[in-house]
PDB file of N, CA, C and O in Angstrom:
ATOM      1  N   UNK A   1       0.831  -1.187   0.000  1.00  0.00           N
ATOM      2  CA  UNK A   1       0.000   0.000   0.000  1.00  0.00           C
ATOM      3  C   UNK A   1       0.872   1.246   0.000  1.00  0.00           C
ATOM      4  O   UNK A   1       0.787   2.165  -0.814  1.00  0.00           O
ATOM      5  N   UNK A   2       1.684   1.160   0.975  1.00  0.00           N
ATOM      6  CA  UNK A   2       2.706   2.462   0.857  1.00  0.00           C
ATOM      7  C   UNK A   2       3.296   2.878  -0.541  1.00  0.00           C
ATOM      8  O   UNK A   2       3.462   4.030  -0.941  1.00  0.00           O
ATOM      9  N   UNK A   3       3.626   1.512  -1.312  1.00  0.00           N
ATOM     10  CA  UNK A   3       3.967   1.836  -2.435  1.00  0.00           C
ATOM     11  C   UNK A   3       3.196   2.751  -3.166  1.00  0.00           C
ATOM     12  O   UNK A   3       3.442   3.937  -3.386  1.00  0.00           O
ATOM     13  N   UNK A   4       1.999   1.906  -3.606  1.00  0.00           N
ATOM     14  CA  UNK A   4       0.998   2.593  -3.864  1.00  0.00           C
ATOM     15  C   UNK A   4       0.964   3.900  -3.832  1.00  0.00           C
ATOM     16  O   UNK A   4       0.953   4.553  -4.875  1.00  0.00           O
ATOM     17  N   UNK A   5       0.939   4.555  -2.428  1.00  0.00           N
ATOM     18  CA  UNK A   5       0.571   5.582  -2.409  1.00  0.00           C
ATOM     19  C   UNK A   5       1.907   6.679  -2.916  1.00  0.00           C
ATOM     20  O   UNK A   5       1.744   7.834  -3.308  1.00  0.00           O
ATOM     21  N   UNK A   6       3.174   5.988  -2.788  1.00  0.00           N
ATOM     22  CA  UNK A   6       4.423   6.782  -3.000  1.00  0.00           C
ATOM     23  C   UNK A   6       4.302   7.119  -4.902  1.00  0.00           C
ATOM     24  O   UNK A   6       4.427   8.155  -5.556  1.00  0.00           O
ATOM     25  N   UNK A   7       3.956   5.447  -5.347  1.00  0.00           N
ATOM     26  CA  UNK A   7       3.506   5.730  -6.557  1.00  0.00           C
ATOM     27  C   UNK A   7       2.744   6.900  -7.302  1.00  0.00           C
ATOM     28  O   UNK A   7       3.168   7.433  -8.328  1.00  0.00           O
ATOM     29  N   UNK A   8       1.796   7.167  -6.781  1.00  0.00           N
ATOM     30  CA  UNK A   8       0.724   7.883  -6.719  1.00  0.00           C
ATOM     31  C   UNK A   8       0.433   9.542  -6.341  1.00  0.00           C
ATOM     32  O   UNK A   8      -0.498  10.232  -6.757  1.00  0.00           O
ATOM     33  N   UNK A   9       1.877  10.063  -5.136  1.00  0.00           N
ATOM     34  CA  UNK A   9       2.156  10.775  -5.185  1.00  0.00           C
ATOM     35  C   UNK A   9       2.917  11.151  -6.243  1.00  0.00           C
ATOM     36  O   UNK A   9       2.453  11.901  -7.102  1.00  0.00           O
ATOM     37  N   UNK A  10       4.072  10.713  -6.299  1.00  0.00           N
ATOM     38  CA  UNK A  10       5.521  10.689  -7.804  1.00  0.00           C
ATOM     39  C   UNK A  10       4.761  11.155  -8.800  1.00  0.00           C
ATOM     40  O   UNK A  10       5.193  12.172  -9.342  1.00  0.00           O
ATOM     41  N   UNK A  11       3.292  10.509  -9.388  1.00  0.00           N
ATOM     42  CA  UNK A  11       3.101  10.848 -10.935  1.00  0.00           C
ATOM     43  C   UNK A  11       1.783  11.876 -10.785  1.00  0.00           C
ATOM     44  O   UNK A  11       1.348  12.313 -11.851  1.00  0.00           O
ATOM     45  N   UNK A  12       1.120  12.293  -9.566  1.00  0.00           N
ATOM     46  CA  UNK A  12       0.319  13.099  -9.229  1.00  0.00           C
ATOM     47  C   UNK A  12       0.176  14.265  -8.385  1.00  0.00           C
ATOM     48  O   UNK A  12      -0.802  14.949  -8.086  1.00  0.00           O
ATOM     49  N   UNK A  13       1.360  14.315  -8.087  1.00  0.00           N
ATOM     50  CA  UNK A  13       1.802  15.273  -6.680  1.00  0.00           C
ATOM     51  C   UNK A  13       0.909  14.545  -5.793  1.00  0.00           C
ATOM     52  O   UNK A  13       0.253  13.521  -5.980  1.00  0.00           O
ATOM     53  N   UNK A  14       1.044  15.373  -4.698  1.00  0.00           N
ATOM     54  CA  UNK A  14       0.742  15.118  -3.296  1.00  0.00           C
ATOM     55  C   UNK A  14      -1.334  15.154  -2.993  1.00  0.00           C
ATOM     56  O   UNK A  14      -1.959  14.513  -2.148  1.00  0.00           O
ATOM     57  N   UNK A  15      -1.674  15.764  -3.643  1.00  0.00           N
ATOM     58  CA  UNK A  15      -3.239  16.026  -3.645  1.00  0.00           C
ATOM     59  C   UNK A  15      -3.803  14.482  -3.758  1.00  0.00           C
ATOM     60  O   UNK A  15      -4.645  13.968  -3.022  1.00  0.00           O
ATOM     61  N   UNK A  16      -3.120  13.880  -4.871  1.00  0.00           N
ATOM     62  CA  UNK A  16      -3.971  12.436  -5.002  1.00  0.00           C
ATOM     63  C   UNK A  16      -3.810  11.981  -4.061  1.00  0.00           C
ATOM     64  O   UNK A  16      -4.883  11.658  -3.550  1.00  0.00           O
ATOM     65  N   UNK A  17      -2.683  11.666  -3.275  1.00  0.00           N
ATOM     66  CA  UNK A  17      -2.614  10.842  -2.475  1.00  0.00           C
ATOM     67  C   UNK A  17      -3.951  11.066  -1.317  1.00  0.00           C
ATOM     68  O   UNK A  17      -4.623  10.161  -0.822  1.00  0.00           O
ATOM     69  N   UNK A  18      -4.100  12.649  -1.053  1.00  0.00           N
ATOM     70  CA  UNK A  18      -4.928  13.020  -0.202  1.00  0.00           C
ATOM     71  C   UNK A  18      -6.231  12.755  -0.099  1.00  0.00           C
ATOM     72  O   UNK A  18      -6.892  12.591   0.926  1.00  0.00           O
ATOM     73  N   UNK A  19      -6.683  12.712  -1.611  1.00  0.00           N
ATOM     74  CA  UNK A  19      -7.814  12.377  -2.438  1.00  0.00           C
ATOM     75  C   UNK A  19      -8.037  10.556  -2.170  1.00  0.00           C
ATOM     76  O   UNK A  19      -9.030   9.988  -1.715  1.00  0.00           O
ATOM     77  N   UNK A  20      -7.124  10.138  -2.497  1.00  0.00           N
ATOM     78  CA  UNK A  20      -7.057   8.521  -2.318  1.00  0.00           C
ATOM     79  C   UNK A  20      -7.609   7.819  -0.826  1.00  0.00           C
ATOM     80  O   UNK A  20      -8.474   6.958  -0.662  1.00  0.00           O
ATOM     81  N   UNK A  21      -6.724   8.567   0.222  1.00  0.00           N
ATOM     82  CA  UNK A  21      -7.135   8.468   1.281  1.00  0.00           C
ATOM     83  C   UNK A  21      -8.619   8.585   1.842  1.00  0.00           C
ATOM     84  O   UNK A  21      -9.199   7.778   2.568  1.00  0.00           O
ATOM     85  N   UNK A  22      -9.286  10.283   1.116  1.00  0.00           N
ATOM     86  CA  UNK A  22     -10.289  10.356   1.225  1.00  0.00           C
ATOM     87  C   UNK A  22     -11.266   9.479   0.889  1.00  0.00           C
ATOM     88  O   UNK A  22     -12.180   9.452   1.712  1.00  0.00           O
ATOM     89  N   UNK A  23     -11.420   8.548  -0.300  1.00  0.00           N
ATOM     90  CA  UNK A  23     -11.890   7.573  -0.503  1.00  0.00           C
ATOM     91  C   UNK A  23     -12.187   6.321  -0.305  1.00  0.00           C
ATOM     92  O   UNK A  23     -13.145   5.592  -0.562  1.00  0.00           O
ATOM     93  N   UNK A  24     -10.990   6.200   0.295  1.00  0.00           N
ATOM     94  CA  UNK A  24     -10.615   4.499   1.378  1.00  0.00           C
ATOM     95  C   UNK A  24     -11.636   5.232   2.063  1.00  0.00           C
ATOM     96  O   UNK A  24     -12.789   4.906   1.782  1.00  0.00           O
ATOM     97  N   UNK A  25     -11.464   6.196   2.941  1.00  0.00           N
ATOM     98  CA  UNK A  25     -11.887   6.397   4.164  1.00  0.00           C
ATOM     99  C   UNK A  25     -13.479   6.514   4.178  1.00  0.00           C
ATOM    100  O   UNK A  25     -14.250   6.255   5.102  1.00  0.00           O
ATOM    101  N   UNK A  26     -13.795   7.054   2.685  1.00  0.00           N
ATOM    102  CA  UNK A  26     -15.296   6.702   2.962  1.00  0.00           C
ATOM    103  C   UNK A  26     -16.103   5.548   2.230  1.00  0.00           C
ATOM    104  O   UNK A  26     -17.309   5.589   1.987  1.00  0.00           O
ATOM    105  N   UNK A  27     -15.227   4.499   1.915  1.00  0.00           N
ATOM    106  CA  UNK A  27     -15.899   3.143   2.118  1.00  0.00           C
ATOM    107  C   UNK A  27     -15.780   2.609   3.147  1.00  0.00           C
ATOM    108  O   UNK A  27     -16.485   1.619   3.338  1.00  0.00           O
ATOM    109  N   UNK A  28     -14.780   3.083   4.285  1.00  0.00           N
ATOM    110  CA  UNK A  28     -14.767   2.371   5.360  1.00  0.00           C
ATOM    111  C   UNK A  28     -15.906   2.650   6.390  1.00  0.00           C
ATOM    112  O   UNK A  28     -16.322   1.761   7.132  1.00  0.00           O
ATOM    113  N   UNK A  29     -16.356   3.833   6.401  1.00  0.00           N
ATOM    114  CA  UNK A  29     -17.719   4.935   7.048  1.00  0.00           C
ATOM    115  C   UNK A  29     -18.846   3.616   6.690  1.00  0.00           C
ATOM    116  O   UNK A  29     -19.405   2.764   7.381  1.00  0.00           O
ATOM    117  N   UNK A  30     -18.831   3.998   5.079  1.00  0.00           N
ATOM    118  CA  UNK A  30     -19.566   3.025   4.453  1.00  0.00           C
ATOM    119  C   UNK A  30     -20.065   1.580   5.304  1.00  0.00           C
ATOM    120  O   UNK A  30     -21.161   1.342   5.811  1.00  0.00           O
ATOM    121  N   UNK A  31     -19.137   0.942   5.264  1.00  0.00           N
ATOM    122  CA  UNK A  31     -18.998  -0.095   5.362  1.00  0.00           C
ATOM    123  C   UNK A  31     -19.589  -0.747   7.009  1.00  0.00           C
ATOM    124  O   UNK A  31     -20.192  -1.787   7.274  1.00  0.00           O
ATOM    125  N   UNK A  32     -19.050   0.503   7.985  1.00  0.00           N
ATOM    126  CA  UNK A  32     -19.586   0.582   9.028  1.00  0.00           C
ATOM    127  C   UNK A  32     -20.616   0.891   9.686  1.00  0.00           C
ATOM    128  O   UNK A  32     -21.027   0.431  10.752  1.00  0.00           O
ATOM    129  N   UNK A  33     -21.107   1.833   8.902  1.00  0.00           N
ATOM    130  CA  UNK A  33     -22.506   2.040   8.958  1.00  0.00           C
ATOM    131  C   UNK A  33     -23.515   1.146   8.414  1.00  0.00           C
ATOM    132  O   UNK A  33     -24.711   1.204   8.697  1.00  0.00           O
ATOM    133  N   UNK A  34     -22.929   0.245   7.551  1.00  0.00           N
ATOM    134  CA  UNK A  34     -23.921  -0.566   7.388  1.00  0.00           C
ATOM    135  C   UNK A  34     -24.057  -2.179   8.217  1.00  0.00           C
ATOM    136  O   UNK A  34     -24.973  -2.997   8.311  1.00  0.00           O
ATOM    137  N   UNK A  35     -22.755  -2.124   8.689  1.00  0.00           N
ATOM    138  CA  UNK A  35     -22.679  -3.155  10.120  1.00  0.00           C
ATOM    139  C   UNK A  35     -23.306  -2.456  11.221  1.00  0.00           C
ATOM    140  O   UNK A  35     -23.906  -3.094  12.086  1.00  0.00           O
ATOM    141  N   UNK A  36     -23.212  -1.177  11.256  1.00  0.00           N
ATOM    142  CA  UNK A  36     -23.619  -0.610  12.515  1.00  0.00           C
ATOM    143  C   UNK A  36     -25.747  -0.663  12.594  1.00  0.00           C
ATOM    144  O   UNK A  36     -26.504  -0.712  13.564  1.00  0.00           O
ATOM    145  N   UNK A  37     -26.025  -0.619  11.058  1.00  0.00           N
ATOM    146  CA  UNK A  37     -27.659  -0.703  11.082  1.00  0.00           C
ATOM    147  C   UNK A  37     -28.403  -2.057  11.179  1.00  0.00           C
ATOM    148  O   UNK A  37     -29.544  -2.268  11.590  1.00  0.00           O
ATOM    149  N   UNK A  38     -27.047  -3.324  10.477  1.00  0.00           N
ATOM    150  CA  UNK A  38     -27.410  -4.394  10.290  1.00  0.00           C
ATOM    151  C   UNK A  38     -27.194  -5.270  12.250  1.00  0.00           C
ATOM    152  O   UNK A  38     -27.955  -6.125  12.704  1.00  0.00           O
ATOM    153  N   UNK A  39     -26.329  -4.848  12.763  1.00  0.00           N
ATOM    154  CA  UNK A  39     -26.000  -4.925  14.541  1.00  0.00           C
ATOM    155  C   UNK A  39     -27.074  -4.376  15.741  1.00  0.00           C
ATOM    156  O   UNK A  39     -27.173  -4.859  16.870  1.00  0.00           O
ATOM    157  N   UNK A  40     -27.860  -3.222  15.183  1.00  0.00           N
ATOM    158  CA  UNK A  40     -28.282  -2.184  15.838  1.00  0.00           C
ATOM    159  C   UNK A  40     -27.205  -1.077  17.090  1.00  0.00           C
ATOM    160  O   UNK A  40     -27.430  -0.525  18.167  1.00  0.00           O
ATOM    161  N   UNK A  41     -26.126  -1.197  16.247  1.00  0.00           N
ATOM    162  CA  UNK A  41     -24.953  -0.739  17.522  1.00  0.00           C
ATOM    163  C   UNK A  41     -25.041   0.667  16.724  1.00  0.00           C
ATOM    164  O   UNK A  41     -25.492   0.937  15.611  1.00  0.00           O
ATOM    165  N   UNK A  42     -24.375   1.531  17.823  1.00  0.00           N
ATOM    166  CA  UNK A  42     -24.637   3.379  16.984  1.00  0.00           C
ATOM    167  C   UNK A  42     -22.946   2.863  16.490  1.00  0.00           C
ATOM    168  O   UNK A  42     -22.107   2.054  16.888  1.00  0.00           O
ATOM    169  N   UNK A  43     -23.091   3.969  15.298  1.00  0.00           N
ATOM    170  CA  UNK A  43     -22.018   3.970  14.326  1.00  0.00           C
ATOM    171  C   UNK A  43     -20.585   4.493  15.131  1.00  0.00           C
ATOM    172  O   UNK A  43     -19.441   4.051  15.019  1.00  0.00           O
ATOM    173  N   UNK A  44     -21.088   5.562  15.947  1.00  0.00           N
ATOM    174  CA  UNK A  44     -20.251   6.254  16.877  1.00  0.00           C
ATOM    175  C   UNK A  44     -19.033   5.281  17.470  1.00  0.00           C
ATOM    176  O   UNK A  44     -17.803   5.246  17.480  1.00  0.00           O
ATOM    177  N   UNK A  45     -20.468   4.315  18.082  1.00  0.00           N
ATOM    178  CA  UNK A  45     -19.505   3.254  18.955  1.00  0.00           C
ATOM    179  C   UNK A  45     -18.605   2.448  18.333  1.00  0.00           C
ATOM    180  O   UNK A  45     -17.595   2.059  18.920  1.00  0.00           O
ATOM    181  N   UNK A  46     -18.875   2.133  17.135  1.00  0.00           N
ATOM    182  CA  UNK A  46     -17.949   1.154  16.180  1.00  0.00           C
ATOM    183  C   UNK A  46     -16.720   1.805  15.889  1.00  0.00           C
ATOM    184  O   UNK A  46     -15.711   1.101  15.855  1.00  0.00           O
ATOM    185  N   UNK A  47     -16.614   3.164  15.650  1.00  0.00           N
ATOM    186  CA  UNK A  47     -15.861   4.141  15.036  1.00  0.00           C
ATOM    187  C   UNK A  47     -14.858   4.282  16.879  1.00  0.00           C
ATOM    188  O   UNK A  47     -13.645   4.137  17.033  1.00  0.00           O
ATOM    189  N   UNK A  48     -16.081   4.645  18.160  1.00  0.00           N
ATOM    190  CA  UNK A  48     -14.680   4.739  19.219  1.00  0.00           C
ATOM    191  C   UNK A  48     -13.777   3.283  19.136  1.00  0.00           C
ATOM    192  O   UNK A  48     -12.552   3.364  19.040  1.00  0.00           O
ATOM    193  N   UNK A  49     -14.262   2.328  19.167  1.00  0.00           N
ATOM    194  CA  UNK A  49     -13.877   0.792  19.318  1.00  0.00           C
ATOM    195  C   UNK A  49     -12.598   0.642  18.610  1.00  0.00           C
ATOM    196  O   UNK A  49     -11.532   0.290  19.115  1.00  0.00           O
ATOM    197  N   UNK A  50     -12.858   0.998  17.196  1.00  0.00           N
ATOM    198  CA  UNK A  50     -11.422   0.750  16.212  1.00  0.00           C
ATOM    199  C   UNK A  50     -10.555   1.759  16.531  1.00  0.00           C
ATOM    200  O   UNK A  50      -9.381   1.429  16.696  1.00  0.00           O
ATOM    201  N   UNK A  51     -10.937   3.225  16.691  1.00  0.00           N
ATOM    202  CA  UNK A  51      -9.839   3.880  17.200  1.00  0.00           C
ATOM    203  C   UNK A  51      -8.891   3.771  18.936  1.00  0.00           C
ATOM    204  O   UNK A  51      -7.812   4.263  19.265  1.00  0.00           O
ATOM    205  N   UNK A  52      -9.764   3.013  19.629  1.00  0.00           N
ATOM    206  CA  UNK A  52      -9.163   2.569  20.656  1.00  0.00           C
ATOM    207  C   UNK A  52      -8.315   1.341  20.562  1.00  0.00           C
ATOM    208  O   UNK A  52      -7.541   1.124  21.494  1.00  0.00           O
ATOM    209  N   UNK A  53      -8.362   0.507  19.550  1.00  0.00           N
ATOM    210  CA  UNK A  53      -8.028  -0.532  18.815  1.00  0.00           C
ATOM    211  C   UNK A  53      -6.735  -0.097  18.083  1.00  0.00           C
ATOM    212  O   UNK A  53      -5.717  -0.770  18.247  1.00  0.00           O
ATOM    213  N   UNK A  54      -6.728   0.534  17.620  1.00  0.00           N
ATOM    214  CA  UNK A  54      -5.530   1.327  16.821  1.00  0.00           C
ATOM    215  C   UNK A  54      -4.155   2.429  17.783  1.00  0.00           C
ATOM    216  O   UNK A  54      -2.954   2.651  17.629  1.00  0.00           O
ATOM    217  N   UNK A  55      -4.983   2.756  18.532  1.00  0.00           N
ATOM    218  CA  UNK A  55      -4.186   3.213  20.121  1.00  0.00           C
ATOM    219  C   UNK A  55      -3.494   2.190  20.807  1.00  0.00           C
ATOM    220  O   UNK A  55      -2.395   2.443  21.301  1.00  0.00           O
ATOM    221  N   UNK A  56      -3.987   1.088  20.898  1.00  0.00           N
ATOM    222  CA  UNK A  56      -3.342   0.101  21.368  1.00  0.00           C
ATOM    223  C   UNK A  56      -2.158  -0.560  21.049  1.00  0.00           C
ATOM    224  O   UNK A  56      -1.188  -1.013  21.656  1.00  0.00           O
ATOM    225  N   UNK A  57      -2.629  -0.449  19.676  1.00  0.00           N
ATOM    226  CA  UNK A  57      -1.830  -1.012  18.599  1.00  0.00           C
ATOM    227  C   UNK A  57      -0.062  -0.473  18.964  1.00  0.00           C
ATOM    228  O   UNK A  57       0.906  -1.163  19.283  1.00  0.00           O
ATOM    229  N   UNK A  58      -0.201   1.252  18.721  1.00  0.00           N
ATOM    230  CA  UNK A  58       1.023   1.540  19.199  1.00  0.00           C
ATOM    231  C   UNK A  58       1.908   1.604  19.809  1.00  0.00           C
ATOM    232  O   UNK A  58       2.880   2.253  19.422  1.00  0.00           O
TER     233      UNK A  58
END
């Protein structure tokens, strides 16, 4: 993925990459919100969960 994105900067400047990101990021919204309607859990909570998840991580 890093490649990717190094790729991606190199032949687009720096905006795509920003742009790229933006897009992952909203299939991931996506994606959660629709676990979050299909669960009945608020979206909120799914969204604190992984970022406490990712805190950990470090």
């Amino acid at each position: 993925m890093r490649a990717l994105v190094n790729d991606l900067t190199e032949r687009n400047g720096p905006d795509s990459a920003a742009d790229l990101v933006i897009a992952l990021a909203g299939l991931h919204v996506a994606a959660l919100d629709s676990l979050a309607r299909r669960t009945g859990t608020a979206l909120e909570h799914l969204v604190d969960e992984l970022e406490l998840q990712q805190l950990e991580g470090i």
